[in-house]
VOGU-3710 file (C-alpha; in Angstrom, 3 decimals, decimal comma):
1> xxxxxxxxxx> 0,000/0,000/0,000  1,735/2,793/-1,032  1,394/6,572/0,522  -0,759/9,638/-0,888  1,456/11,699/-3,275  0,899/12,758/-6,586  1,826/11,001/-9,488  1,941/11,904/-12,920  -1,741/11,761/-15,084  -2,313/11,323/-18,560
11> xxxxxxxxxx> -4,375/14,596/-19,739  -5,824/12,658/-22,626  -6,675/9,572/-20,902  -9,281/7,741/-22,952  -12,228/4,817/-21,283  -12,782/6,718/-18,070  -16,312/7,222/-18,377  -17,596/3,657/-18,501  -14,964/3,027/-15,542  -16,082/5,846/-13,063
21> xxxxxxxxxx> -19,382/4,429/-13,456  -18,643/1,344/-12,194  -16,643/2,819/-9,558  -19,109/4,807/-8,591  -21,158/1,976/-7,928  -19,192/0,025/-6,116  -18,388/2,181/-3,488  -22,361/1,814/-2,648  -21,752/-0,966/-0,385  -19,005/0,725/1,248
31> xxxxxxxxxx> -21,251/3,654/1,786  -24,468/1,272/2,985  -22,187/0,080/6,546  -21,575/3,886/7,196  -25,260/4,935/6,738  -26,607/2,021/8,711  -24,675/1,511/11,750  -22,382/4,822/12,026  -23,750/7,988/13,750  -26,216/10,085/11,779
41> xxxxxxxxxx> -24,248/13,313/10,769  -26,139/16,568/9,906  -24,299/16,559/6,491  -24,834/12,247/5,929  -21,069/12,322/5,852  -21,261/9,095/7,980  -22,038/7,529/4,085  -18,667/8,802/2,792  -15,952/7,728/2,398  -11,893/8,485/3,200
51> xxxxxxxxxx> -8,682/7,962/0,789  -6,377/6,511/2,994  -3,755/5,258/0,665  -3,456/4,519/-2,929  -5,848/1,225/-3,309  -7,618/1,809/-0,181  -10,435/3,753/0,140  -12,614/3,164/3,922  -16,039/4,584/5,552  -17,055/5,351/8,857
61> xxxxxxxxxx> -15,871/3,659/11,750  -18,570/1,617/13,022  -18,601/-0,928/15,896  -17,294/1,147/18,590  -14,779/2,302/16,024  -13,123/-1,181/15,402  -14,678/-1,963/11,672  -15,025/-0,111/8,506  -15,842/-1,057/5,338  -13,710/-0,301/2,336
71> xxxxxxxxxx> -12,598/-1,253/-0,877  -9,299/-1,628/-2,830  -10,609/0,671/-6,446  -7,779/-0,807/-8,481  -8,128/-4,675/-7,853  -11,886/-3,702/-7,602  -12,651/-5,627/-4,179  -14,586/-4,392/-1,217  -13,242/-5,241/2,125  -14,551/-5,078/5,982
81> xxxxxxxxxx> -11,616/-3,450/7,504  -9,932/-2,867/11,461  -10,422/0,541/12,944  -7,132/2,148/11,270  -8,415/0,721/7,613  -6,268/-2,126/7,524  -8,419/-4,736/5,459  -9,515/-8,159/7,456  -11,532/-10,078/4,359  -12,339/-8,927/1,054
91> xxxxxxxxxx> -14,341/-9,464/-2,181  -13,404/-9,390/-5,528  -16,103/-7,584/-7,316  -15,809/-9,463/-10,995  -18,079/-11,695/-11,798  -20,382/-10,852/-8,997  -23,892/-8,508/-8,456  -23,990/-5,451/-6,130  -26,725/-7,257/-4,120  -23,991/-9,989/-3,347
101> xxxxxxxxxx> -21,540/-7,605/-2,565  -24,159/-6,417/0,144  -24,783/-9,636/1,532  -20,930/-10,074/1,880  -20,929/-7,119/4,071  -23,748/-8,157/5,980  -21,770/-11,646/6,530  -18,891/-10,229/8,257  -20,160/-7,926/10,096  -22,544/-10,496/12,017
111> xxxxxxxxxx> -19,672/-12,205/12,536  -17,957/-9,497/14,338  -21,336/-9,113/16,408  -22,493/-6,071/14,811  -26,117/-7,074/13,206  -26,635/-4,451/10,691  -30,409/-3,619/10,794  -31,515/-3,537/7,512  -28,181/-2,888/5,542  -28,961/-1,718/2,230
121> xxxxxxxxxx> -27,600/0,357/-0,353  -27,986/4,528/0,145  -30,848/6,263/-1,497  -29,824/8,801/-3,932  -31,353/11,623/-5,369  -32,526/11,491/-9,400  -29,382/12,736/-10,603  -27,667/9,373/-9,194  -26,153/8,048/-12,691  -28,281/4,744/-13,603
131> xxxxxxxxxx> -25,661/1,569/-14,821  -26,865/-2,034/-15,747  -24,944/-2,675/-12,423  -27,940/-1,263/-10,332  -30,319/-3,565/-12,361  -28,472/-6,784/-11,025  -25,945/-6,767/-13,557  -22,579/-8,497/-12,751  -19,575/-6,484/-12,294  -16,486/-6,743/-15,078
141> xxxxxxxxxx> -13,745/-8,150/-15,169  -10,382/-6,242/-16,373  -9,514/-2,398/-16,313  -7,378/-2,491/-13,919  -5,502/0,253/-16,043  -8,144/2,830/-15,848  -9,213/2,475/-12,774  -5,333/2,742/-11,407  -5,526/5,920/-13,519  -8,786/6,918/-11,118
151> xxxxxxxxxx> -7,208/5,593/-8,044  -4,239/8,050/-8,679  -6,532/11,337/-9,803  -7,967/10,789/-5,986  -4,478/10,194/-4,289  -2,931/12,981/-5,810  -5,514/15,966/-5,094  -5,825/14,293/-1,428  -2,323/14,987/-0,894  -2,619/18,533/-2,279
161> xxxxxxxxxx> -5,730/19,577/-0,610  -4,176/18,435/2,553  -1,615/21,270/1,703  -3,950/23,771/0,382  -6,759/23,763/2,831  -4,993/22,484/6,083  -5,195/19,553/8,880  -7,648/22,190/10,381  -10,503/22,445/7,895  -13,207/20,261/7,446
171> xxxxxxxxxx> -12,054/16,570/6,335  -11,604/15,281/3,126  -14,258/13,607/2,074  -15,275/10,859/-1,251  -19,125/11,048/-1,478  -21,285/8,531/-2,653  -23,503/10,305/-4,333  -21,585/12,507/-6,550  -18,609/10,731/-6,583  -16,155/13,737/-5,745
181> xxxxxxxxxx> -13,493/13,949/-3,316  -13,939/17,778/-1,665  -12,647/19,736/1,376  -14,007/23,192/2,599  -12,763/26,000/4,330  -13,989/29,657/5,113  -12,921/32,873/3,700  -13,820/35,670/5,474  -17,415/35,024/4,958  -17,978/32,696/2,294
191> xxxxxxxxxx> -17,551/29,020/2,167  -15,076/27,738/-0,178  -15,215/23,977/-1,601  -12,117/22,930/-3,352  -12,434/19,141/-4,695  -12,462/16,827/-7,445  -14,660/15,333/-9,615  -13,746/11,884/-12,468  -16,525/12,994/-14,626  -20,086/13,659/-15,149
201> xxxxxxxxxx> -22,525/12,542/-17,689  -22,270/9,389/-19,902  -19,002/11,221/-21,582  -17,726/13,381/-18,791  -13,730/13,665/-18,141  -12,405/14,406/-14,702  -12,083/18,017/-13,864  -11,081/20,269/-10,765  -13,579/22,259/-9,011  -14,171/25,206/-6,373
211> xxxxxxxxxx> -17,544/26,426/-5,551  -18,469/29,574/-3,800  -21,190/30,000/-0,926  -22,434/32,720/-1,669  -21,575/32,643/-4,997  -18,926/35,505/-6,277  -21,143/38,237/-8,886  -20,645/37,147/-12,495  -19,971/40,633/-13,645  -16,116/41,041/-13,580
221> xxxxxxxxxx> -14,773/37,776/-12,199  -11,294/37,487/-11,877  -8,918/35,010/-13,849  -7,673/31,855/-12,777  -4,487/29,985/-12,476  -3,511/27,227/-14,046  -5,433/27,272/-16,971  -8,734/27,292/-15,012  -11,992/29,420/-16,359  -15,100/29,847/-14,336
231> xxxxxxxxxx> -18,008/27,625/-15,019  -21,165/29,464/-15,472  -23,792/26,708/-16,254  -25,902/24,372/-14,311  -23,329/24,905/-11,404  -21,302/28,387/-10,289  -17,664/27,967/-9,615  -14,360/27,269/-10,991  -13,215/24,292/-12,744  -10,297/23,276/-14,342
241> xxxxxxxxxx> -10,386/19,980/-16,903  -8,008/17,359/-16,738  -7,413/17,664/-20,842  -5,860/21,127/-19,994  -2,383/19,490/-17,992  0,515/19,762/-19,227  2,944/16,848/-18,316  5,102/15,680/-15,621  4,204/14,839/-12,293  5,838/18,368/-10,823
251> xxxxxxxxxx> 3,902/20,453/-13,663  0,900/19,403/-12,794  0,769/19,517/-9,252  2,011/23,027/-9,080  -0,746/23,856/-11,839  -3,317/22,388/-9,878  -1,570/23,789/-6,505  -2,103/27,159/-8,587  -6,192/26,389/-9,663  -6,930/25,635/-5,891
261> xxxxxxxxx> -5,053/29,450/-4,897  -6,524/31,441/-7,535  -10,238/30,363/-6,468  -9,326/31,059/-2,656  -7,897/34,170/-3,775  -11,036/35,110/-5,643  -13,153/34,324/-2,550  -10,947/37,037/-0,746  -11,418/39,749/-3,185
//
């Protein structure tokens, strides 16, 4: 298991859409032992979920803090894990249906004595994106490549955003309903949310993000860093798109580094 850092990305990384997708929904049953038996939080973070390392992803600690739930995005297996994320059993995902990925977690965690009253998967809002895999479908096999691609985009921006924003701000959190890894902070007296996002839609590519609460006046915004523009449909904020990277691990960071700043600096002004 390897540390969080940031690694280089390919900018014009093709077959990421059909693999966030099935990311995205295999992180439900991850998400499902959080909602169920953790604390109810006023935000529902106790459905997210942490990057702890490269290939490990975990949710809330449940059990008097001893279990969590987590899976390994690369080798695409979910896992019921010790307190500090350290995996005890796991799942390969191939081959098998999201409803017996459930009933795996349900397994183990009545065999650690912790009966999980009615686990099921979370209930999303319309937007949630629909997949064949929520239909009983069977997970695929393959793609490791892409989703080690994925697994890196979410390393990479934890690491920075732990520099950006600060062990003091909010946590970093991967939600299960959009699928984004964010952090927020204050700014005088807006709320900033600096994050990621792998994609949206059926062709979406991943793309940086900040959003502004309350949202900064359209009329005379100022420019980004980093080859970020300001997104002015559907959603107000700042994004900037993985296709506009230049290359090398060092080049990127610091132009991603310099995306995050700008928006915080706007938020000042």
């Amino acid at each position: 298991m390897r540390t969080l850092d940031w690694e280089e990305l390919d900018p014009s990384a093709d077959g990421l859409a059909e693999t966030r997708l099935v990311l995205h929904h295999a992180i439900q049953p991850v998400a499902a032992v959080g909602e169920t038996l953790a604390p109810k939080a006023p935000d529902d973070s106790q459905q997210s979920l942490s990057v702890r390392a490269r290939r490990s992803w975990v949710g809330a600690a449940v059990g008097s803090g001893n279990l969590r739930s987590g899976i390994d995005p690369v080798a695409l297996e979910v896992q019921l894990c010790d307190g500090g994320g350290a995996p005890l059993v796991s799942l390969p995902l191939a081959g098998r249906t999201l409803g017996e990925a459930l009933a795996f977690m349900r397994a183990e965690l009545e065999r650690r004595g912790q009966p999980p009253r009615g686990l099921a998967l979370p209930t999303h809002p319309p937007d949630f994106p629909h997949h064949p895999l929520a239909d009983g479908a069977r997970f695929p096999g393959g793609g490791e490549g892409t989703r080690e691609e994925l697994d890196r985009l979410f390393a990479g921006t934890h690491a920075l955003l732990r520099e950006v924003l600060g062990e003091q701000n909010a946590p970093l959190r991967l939600w299960p309903h959009h699928f984004d890894l964010a952090g927020t902070t204050e700014v005088g007296a807006a709320s900033v949310g600096l994050g990621v996002s792998p994609g949206d839609g059926a062709a979406g590519r991943p793309y940086w993000y900040a959003t502004l609460s309350p949202p900064l006046p359209r009329d005379g915004l100022p420019p980004l860093a980093g080859g970020g523009s300001w997104h002015l449909e559907g959603w107000t904020g700042a994004e900037l798109p993985l296709a506009r990277l230049s290359r090398g691990a060092a080049s990127q960071r610091e132009q991603v580094r310099a995306f995050f700043l700008s928006a915080l600096s706007a938020a000042r002004r």
